[in-house]
C-alpha positions as CSV (number, residue, x, y, z in Angstrom):
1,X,69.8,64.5,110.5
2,X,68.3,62.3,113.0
3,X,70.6,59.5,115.1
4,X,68.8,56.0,115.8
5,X,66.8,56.1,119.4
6,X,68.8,54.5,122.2
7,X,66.2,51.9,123.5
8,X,66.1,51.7,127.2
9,X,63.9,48.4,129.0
10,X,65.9,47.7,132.6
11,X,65.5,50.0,135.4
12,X,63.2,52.5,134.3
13,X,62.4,55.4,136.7
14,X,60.4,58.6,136.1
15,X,60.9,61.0,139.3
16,X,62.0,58.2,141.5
17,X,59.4,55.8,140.9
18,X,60.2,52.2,139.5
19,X,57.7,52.2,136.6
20,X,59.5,49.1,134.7
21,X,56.2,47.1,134.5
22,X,54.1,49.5,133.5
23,X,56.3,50.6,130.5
24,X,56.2,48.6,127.0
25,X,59.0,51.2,125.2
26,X,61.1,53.4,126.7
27,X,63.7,55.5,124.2
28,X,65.6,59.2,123.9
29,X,66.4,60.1,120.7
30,X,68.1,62.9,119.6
31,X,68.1,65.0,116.1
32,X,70.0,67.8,115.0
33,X,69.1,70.3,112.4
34,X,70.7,70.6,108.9
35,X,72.3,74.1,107.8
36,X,72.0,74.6,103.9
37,X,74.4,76.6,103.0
38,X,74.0,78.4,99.2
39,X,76.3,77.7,96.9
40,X,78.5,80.8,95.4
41,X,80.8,81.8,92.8
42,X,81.4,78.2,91.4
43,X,81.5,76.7,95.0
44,X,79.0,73.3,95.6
45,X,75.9,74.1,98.0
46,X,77.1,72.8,101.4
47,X,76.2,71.6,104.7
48,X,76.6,72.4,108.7
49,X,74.9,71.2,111.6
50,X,72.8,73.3,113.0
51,X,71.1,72.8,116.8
52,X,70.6,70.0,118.1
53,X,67.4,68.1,120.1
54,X,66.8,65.4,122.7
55,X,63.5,63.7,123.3
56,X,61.9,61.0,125.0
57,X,59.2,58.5,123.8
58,X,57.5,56.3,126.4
59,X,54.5,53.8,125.9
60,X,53.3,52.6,129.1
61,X,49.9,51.1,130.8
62,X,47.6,53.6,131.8
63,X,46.6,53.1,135.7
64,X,45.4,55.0,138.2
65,X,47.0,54.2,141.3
66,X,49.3,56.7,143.0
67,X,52.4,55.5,141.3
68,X,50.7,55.4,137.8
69,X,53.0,57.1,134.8
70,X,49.5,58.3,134.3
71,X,49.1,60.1,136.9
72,X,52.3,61.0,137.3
73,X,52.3,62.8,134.1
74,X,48.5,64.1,135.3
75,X,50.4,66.1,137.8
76,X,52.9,67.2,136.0
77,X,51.6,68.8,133.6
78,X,49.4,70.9,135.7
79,X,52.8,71.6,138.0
80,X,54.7,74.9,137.0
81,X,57.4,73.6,135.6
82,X,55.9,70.5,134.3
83,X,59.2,68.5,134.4
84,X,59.8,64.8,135.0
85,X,63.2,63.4,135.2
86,X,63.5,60.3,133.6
87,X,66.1,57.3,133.7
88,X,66.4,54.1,132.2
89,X,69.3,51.2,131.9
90,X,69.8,49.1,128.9
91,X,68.8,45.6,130.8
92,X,67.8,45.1,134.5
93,X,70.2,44.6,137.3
94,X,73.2,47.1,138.7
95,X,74.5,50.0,136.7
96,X,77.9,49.4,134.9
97,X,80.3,50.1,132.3
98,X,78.4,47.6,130.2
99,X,74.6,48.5,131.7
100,X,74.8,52.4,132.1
101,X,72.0,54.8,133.3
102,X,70.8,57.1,131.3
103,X,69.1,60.2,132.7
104,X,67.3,63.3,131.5
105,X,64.8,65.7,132.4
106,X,61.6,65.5,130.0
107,X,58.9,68.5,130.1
108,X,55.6,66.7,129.9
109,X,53.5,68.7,127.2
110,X,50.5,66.1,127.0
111,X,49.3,62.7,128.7
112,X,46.1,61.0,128.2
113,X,43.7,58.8,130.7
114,X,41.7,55.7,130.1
115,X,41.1,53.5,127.3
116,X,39.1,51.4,125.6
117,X,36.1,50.0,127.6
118,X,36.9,46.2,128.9
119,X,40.6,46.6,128.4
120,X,43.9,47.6,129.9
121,X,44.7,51.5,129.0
122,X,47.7,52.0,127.2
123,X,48.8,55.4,126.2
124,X,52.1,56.7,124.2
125,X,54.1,60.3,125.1
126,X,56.9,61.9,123.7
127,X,58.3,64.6,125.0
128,X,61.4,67.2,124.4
129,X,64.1,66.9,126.9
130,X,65.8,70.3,128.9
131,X,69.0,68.9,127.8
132,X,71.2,65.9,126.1
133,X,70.8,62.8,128.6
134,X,73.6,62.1,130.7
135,X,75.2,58.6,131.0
136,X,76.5,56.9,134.1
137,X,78.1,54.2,134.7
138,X,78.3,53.5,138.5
């Protein structure tokens, strides 16, 4: 079973760093995994939920400044624990009850550098998450 991604465009940091222009989609999603569950002595086959999962998809502008997703992801992944934590509101402007934060730590497994020749590089991750993304509202 997979829940609809919660689509983030206002705010959006990754360790810190306002990355807001450079990002074109920003989302977590999460999924959790179906149980099947035999059927016995004249009882139906049935369902439970089984684990679930968090991720993050980003697709951002590829740059190579200091503050670049790109490189930021360049040095994570060569970091131990290759983690970046990531957090994102739904619209621009001050965290509230009706524009929360929502913040998770993502483990970068992959990031890619450059582009096509003559053109602005744009690149796509997604990444599992450590742990459901936490929501604040203040």
């Amino acid at each position: 079973m997979a829940f609809a991604p919660l689509i983030l465009t206002g705010n959006l940091e990754i360790d810190g760093v306002d990355v807001s222009a450079q990002v074109t989609a920003f989302k977590f999603s999460a999924a959790r995994a179906q149980i099947e569950i035999p059927q016995t002595f004249g009882t139906r086959m049935s369902f439970a939920a089984g684990n679930d999962s968090y991720e993050i998809e980003i697709e951002y502008l590829s740059d190579n400044d200091a503050t670049a997703l790109s490189q930021i992801f360049w040095t994570a992944i060569a970091d131990a624990d290759g983690t970046v934590t990531c957090a994102g509101t739904f619209r621009t402007g001050a965290v509230s009850a009706t524009n929360p934060q929502w913040t998770a730590t993502a483990v970068v497994t992959g990031v890619g550098i450059g582009g096509e020749v003559n053109t602005v590089g744009v690149d796509s991750q997604t990444f599992p998450l450590t742990d459901r993304p936490t929501q604040a509202v203040a």
